[in-house]
mmCIF file of the C-alpha atoms, coordinates in Angstrom:
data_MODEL
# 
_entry.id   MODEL 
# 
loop_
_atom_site.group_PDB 
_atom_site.id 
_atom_site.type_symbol 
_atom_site.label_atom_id 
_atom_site.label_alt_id 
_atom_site.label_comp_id 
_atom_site.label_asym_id 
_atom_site.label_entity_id 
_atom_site.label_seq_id 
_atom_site.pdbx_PDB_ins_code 
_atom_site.Cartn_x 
_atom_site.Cartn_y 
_atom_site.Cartn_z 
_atom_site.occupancy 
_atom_site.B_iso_or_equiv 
_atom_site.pdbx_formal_charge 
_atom_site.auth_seq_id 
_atom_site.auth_comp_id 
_atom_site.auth_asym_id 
_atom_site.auth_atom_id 
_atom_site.pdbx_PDB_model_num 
ATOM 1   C CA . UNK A 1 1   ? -9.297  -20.857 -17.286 1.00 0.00 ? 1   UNK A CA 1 
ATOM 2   C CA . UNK A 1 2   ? -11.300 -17.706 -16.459 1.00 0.00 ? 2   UNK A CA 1 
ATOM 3   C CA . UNK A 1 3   ? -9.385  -14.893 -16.831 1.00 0.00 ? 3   UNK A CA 1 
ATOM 4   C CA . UNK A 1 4   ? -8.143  -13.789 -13.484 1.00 0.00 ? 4   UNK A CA 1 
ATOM 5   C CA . UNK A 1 5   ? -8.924  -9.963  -12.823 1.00 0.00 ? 5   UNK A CA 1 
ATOM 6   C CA . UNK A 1 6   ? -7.052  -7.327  -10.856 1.00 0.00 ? 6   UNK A CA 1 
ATOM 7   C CA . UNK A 1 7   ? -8.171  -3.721  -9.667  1.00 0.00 ? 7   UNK A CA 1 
ATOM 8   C CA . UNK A 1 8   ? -5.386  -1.722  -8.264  1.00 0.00 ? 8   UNK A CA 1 
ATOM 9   C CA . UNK A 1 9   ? -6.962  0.833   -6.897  1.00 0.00 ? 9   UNK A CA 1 
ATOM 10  C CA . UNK A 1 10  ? -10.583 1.840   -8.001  1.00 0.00 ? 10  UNK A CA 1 
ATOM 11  C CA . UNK A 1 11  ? -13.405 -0.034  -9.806  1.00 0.00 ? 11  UNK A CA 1 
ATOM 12  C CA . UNK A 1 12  ? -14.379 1.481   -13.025 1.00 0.00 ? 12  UNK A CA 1 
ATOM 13  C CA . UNK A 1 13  ? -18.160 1.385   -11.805 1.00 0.00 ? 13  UNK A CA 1 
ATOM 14  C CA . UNK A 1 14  ? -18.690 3.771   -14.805 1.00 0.00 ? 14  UNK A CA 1 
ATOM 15  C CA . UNK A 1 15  ? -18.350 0.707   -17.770 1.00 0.00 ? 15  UNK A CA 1 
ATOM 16  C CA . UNK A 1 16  ? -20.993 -0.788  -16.042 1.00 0.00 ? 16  UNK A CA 1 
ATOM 17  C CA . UNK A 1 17  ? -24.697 -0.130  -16.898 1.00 0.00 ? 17  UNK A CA 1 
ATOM 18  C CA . UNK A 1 18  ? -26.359 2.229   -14.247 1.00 0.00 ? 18  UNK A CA 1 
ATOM 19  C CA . UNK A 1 19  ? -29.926 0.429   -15.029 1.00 0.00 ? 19  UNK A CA 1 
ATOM 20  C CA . UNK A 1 20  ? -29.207 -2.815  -12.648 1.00 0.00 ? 20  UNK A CA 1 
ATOM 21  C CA . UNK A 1 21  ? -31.503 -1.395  -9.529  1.00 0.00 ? 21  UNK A CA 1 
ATOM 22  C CA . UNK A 1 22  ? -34.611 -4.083  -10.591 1.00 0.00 ? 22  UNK A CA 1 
ATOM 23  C CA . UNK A 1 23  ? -31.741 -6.857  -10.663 1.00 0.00 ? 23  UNK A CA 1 
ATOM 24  C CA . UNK A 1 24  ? -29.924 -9.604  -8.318  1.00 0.00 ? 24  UNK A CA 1 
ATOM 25  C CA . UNK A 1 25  ? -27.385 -7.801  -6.867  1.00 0.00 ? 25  UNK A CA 1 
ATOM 26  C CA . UNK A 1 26  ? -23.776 -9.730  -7.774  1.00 0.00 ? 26  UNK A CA 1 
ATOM 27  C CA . UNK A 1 27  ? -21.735 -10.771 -5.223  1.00 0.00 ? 27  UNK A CA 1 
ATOM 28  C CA . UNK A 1 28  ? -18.199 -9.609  -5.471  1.00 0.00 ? 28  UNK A CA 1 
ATOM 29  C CA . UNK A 1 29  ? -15.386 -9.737  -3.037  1.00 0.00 ? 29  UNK A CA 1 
ATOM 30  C CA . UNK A 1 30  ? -12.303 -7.366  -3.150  1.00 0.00 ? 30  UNK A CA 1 
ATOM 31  C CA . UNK A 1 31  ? -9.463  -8.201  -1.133  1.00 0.00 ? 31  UNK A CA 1 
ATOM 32  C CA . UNK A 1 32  ? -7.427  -5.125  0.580   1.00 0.00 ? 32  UNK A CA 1 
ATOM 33  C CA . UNK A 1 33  ? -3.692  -5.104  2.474   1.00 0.00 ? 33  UNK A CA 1 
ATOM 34  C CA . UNK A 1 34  ? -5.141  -1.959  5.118   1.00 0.00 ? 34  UNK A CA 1 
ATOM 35  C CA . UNK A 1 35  ? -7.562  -0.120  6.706   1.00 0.00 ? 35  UNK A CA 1 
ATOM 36  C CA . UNK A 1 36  ? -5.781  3.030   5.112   1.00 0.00 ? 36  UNK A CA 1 
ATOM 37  C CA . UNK A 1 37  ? -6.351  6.774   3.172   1.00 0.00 ? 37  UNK A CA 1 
ATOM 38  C CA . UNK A 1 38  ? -5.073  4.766   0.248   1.00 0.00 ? 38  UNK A CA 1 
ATOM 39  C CA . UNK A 1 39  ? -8.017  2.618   0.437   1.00 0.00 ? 39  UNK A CA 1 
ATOM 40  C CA . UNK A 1 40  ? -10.462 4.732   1.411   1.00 0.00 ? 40  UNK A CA 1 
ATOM 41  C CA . UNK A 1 41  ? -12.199 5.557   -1.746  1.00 0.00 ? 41  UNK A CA 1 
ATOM 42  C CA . UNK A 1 42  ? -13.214 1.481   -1.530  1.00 0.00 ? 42  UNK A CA 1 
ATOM 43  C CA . UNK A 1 43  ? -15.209 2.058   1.928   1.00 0.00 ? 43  UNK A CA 1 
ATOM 44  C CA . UNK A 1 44  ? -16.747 5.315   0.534   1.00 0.00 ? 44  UNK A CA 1 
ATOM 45  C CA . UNK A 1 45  ? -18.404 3.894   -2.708  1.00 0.00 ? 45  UNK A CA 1 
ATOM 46  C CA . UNK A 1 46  ? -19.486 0.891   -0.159  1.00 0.00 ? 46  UNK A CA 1 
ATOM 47  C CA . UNK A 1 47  ? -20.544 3.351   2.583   1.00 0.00 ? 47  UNK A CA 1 
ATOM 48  C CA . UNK A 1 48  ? -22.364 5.872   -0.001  1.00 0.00 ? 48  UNK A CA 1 
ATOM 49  C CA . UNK A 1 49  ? -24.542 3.021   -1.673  1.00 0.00 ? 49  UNK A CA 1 
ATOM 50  C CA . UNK A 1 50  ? -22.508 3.275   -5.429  1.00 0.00 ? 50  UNK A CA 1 
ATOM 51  C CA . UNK A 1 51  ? -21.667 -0.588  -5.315  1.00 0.00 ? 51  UNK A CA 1 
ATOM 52  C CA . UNK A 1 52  ? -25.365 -1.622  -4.807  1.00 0.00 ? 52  UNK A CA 1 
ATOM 53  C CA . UNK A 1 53  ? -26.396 1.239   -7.619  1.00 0.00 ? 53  UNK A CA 1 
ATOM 54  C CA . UNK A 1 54  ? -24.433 -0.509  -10.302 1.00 0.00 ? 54  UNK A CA 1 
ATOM 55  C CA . UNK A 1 55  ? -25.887 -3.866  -9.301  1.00 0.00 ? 55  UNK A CA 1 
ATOM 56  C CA . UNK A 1 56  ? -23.113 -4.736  -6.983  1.00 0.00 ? 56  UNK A CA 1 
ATOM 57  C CA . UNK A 1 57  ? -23.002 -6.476  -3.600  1.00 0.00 ? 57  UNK A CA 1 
ATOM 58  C CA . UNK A 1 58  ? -19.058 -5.769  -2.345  1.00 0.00 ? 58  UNK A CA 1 
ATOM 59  C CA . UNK A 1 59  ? -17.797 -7.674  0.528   1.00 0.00 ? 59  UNK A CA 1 
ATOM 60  C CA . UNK A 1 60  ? -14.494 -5.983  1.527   1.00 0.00 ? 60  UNK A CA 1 
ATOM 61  C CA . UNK A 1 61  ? -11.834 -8.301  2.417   1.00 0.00 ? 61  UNK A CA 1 
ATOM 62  C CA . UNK A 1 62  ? -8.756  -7.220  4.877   1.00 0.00 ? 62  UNK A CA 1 
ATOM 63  C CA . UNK A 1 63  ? -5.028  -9.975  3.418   1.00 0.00 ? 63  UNK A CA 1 
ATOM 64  C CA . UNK A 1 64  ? -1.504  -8.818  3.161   1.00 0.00 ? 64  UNK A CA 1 
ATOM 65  C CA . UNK A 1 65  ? -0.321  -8.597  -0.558  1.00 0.00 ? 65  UNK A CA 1 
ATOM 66  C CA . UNK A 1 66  ? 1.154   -11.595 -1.018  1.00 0.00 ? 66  UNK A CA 1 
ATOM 67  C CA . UNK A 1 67  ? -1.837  -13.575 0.267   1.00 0.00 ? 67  UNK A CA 1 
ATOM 68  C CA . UNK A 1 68  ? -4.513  -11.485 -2.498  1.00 0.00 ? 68  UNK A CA 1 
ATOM 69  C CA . UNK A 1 69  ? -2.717  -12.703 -4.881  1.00 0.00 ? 69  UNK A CA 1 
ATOM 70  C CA . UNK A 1 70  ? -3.192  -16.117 -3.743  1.00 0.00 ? 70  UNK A CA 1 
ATOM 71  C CA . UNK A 1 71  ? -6.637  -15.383 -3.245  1.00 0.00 ? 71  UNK A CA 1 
ATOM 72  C CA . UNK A 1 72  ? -7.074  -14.141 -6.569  1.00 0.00 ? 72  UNK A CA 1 
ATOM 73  C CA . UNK A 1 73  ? -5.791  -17.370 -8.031  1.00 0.00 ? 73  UNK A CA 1 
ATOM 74  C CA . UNK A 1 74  ? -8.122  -19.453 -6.513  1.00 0.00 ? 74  UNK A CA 1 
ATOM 75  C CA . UNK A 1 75  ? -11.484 -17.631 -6.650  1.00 0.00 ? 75  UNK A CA 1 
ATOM 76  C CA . UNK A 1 76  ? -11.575 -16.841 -3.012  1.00 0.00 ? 76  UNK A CA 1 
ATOM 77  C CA . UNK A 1 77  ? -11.567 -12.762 -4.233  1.00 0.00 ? 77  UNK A CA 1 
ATOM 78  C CA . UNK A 1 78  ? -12.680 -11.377 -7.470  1.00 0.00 ? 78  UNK A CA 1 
ATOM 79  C CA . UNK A 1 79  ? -10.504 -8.180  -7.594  1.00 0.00 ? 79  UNK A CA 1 
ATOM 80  C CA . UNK A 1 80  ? -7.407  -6.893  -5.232  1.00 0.00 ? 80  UNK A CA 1 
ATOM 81  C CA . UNK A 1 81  ? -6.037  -3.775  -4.676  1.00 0.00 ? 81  UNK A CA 1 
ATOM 82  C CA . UNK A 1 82  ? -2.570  -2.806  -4.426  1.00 0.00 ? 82  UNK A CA 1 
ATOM 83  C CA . UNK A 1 83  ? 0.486   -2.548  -6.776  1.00 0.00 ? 83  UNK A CA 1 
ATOM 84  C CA . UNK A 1 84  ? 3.675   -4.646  -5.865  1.00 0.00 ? 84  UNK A CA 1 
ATOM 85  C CA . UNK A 1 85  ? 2.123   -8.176  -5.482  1.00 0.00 ? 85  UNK A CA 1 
ATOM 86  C CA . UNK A 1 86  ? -0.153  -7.802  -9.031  1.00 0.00 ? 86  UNK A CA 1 
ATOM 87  C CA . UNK A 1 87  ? 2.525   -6.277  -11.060 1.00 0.00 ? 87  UNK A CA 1 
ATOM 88  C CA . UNK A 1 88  ? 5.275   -8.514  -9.910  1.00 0.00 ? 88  UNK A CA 1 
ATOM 89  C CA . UNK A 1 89  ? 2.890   -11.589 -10.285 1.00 0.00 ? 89  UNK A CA 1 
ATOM 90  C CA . UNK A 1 90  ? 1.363   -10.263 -14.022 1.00 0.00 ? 90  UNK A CA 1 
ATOM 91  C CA . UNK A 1 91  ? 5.706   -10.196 -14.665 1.00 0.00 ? 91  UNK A CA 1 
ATOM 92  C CA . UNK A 1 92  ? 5.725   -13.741 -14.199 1.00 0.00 ? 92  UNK A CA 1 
ATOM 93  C CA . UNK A 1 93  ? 3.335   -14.624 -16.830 1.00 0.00 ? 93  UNK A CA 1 
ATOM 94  C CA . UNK A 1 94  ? -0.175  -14.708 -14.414 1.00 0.00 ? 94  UNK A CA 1 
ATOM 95  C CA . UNK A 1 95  ? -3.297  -13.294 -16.054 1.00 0.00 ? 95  UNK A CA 1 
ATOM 96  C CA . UNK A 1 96  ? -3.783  -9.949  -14.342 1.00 0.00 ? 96  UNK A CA 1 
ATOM 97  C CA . UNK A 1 97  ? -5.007  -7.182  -15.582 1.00 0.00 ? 97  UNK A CA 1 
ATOM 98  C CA . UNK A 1 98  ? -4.933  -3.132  -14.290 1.00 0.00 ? 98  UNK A CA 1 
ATOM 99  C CA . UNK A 1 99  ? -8.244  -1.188  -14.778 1.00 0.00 ? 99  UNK A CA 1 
ATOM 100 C CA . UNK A 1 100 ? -7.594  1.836   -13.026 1.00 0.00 ? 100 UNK A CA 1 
ATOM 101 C CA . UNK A 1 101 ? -5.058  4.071   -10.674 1.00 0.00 ? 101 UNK A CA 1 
ATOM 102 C CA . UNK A 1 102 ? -6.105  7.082   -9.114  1.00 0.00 ? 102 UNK A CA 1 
ATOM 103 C CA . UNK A 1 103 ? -3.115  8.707   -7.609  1.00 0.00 ? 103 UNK A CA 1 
ATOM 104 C CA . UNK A 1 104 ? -0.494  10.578  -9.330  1.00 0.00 ? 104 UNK A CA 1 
ATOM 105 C CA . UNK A 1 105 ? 2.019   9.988   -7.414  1.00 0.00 ? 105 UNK A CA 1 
ATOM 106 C CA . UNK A 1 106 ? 2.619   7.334   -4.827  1.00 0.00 ? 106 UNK A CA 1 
ATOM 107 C CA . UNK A 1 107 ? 1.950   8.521   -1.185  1.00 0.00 ? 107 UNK A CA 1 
ATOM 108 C CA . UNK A 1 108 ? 5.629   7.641   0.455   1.00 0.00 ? 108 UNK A CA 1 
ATOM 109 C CA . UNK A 1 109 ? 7.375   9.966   3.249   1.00 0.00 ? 109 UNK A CA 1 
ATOM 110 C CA . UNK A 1 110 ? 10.990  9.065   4.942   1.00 0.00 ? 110 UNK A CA 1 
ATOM 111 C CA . UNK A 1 111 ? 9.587   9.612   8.510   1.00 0.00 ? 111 UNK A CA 1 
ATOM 112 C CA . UNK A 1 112 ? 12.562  10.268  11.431  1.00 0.00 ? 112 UNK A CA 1 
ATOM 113 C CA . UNK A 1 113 ? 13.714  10.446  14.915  1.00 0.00 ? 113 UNK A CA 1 
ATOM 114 C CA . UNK A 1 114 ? 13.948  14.143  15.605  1.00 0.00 ? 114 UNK A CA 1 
ATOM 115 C CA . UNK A 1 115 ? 17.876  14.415  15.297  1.00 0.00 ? 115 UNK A CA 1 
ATOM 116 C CA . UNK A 1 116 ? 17.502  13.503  11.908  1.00 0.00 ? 116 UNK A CA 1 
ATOM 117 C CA . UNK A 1 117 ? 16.989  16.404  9.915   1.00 0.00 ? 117 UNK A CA 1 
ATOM 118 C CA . UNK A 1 118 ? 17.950  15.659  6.360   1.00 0.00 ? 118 UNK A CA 1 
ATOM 119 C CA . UNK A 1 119 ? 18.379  12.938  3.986   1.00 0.00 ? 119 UNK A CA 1 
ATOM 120 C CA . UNK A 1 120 ? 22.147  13.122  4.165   1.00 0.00 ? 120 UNK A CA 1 
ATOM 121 C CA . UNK A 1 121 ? 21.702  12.313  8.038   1.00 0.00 ? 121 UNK A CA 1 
ATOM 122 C CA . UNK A 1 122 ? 20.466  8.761   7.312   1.00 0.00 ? 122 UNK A CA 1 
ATOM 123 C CA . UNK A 1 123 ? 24.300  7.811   5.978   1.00 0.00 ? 123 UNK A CA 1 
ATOM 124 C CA . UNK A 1 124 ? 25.035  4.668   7.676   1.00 0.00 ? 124 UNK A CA 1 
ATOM 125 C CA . UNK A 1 125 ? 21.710  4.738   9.818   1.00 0.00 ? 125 UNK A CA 1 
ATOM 126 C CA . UNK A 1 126 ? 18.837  2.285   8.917   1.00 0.00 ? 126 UNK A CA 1 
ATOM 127 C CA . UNK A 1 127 ? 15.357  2.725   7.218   1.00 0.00 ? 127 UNK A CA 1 
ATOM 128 C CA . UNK A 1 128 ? 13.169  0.536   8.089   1.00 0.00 ? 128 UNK A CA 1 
ATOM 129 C CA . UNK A 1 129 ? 10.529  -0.630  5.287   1.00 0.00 ? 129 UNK A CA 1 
ATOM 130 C CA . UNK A 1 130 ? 7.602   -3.376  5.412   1.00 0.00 ? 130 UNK A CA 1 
ATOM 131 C CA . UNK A 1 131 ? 9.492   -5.979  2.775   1.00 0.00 ? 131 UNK A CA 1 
ATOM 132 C CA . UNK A 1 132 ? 12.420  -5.363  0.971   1.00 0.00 ? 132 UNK A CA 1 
ATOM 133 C CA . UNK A 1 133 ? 12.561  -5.425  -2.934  1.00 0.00 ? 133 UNK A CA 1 
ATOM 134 C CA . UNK A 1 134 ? 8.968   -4.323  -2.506  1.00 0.00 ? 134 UNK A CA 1 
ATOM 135 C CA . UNK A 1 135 ? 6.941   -0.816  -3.394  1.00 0.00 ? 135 UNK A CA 1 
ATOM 136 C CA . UNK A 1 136 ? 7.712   0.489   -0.620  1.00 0.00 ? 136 UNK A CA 1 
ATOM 137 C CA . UNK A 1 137 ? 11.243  -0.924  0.010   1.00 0.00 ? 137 UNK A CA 1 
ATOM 138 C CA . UNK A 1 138 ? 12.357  0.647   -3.851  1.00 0.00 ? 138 UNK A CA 1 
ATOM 139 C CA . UNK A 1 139 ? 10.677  3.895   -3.358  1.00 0.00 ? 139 UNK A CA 1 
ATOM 140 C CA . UNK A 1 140 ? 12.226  4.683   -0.614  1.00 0.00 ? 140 UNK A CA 1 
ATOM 141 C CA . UNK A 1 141 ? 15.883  4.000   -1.897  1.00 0.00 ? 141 UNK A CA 1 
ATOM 142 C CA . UNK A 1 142 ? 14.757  5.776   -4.764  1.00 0.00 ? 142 UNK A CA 1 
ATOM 143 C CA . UNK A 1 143 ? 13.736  8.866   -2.396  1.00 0.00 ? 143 UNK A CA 1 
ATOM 144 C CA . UNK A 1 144 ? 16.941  8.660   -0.733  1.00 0.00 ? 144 UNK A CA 1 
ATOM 145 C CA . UNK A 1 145 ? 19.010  8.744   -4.220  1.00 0.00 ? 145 UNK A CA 1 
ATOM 146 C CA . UNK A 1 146 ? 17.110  11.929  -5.391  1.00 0.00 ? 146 UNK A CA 1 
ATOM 147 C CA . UNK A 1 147 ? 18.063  13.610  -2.347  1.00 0.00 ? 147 UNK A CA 1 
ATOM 148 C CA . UNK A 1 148 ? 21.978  12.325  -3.801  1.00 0.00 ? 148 UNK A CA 1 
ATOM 149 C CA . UNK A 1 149 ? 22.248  10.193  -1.360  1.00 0.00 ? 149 UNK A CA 1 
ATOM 150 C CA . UNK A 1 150 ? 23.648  6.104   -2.381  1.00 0.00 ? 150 UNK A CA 1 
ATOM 151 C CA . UNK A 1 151 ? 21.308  4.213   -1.005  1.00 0.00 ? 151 UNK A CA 1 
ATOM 152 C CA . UNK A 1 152 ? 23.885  1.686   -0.750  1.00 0.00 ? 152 UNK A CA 1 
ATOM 153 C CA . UNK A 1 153 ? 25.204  3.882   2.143   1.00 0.00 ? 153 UNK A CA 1 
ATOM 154 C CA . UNK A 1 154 ? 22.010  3.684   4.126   1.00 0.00 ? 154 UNK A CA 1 
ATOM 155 C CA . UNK A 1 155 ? 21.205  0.426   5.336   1.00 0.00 ? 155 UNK A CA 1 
ATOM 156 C CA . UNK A 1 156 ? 17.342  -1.711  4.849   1.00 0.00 ? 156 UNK A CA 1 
ATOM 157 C CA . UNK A 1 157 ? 15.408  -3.495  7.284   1.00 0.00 ? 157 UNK A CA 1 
ATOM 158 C CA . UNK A 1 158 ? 12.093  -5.406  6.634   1.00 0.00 ? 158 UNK A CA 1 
ATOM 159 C CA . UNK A 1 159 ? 9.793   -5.389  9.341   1.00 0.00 ? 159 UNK A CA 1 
ATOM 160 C CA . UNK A 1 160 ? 6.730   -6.986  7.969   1.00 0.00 ? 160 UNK A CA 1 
ATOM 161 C CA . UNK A 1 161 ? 4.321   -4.373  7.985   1.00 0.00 ? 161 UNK A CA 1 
ATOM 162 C CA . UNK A 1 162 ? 4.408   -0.648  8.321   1.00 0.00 ? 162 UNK A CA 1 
ATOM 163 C CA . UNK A 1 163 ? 2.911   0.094   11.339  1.00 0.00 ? 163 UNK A CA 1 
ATOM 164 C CA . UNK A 1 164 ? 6.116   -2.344  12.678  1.00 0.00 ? 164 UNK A CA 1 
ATOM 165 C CA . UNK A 1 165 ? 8.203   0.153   11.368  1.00 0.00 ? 165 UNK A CA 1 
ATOM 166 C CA . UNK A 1 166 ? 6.592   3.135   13.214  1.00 0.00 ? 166 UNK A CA 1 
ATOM 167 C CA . UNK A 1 167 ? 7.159   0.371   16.552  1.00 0.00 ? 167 UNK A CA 1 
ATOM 168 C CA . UNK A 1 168 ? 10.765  0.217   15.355  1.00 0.00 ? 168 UNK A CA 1 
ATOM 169 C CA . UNK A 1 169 ? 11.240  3.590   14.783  1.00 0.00 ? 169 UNK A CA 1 
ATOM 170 C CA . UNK A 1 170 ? 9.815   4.981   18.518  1.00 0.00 ? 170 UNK A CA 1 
ATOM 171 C CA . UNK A 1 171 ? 12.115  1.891   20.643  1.00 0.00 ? 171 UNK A CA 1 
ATOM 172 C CA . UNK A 1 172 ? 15.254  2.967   18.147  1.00 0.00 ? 172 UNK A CA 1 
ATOM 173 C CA . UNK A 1 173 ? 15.907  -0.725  17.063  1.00 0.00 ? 173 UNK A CA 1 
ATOM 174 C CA . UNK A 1 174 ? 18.461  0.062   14.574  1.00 0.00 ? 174 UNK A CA 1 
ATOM 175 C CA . UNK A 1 175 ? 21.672  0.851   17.564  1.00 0.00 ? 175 UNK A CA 1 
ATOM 176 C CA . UNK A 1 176 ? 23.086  4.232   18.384  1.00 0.00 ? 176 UNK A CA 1 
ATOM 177 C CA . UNK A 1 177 ? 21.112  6.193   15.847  1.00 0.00 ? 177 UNK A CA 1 
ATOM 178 C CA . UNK A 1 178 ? 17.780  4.235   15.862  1.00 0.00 ? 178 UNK A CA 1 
ATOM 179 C CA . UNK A 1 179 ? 15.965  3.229   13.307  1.00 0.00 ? 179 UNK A CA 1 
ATOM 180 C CA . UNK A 1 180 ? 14.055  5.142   10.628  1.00 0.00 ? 180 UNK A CA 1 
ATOM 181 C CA . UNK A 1 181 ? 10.537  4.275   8.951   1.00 0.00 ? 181 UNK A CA 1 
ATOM 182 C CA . UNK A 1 182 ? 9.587   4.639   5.244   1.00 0.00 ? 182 UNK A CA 1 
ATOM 183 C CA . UNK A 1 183 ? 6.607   5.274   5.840   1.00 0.00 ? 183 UNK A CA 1 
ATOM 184 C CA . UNK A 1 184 ? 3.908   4.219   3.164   1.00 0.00 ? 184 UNK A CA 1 
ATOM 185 C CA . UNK A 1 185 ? 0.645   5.806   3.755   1.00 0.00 ? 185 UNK A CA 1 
ATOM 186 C CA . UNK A 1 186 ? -0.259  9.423   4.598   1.00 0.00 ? 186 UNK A CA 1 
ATOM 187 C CA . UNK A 1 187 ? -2.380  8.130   7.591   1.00 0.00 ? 187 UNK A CA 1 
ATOM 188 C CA . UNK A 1 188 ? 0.410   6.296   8.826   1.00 0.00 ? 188 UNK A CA 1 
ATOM 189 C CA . UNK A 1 189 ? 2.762   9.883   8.783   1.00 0.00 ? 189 UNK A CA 1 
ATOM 190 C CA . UNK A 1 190 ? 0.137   12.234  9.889   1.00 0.00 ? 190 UNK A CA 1 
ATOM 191 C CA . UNK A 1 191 ? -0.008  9.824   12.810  1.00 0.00 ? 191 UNK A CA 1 
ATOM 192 C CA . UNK A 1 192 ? 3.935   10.337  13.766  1.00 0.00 ? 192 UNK A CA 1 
ATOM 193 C CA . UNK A 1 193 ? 3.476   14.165  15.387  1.00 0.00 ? 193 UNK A CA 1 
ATOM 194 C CA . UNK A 1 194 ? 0.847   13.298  18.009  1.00 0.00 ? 194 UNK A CA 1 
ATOM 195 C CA . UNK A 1 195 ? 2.791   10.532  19.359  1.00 0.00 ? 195 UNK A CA 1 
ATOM 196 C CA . UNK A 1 196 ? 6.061   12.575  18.845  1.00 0.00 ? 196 UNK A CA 1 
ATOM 197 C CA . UNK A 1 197 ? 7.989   9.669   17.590  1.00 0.00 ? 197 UNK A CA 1 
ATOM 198 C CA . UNK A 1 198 ? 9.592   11.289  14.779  1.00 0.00 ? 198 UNK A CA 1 
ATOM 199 C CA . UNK A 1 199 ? 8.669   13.703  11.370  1.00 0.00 ? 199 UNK A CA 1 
ATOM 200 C CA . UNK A 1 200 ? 8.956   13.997  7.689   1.00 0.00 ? 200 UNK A CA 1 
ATOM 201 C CA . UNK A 1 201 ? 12.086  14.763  6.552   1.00 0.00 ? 201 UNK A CA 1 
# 
């Protein structure tokens, strides 16, 4: 079985030799959860003509997590980016392999309705996050905690995807004190203010 390959975040374009211009460009599809900042550096390399420089014809291909993984299995993609879905499938014994991360730290904000104004605020409210016992789902409790909050105090909703959560978050789904997004992505945050449907905290 070929090995199956991964890329979390960025291809290293630099192990590849620069001297492919005369050459068939390669046809290689990379599979993507969202049209995000986190992604962006993907679109860029595509946009800027880097790909096609190292000999490379990407196809960029928008599937939730769960489904790259899938696709990854069966040849439909060659590389996926992402963390949770790779790293809990490479646990189970699948053949995935990291080559690169570029962030330092992941890009996660506890976004709220206006009346919520600290971390201690959310006791007995609910955050919503895209899955639970995902990325997202155990940063967030783990945001909560450093802030000395139990998260076991502050109750977890899945909503599917985040920009479900911003939905939830402006029609106050979660009862008398609404419901509360864990926001993933910076885009997603940034995005909170101009529709004044809630803020960092």
């Amino acid at each position: 079985m070929q090995t199956v390959k991964t890329l979390f975040i960025l291809i290293v374009l630099s192990v590849l030799s620069p001297s492919t211009h005369a050459q068939e460009l390669k046809k290689v599809r990379i599979g993507y959860p969202a049209f995000s900042l986190t992604f962006l550096t993907f679109f860029v390399a595509k946009d800027a003509g880097i790909y096609k420089n190292h000999g490379l014809d990407v196809d960029m291909v928008q599937m939730a997590g769960a489904v790259q993984t899938s696709a990854l299995v069966a040849g439909e993609i060659d590389y996926l980016t992402g963390i949770t879905s790779p790293l809990v499938a490479a646990a189970r014994g699948l053949p995935f392999k990291g080559i690169m991360v570029t962030h330092e730290r992941t890009l996660f904000w506890i976004v709220a309705n206006p009346e919520i104004r600290r971390i201690e605020d959310l006791i007995g409210k609910t955050v919503a996050v895209d899955r639970l016992a995902t990325l997202q789902d155990i940063v967030a409790r783990d945001l909560v905690k450093r802030k000395g909050v139990n998260p076991e105090r502050v109750t977890f909703v899945q909503t599917g995807w985040v920009s479900n959560s911003v939905q939830a978050l402006s029609q106050g789904v979660g009862g008398r004190g609404g419901t509360f997004a864990a926001a993933q992505r910076r885009d997603d945050t940034e995005r909170l203010p101009r529709t004044r449907i809630g803020h960092g905290i």
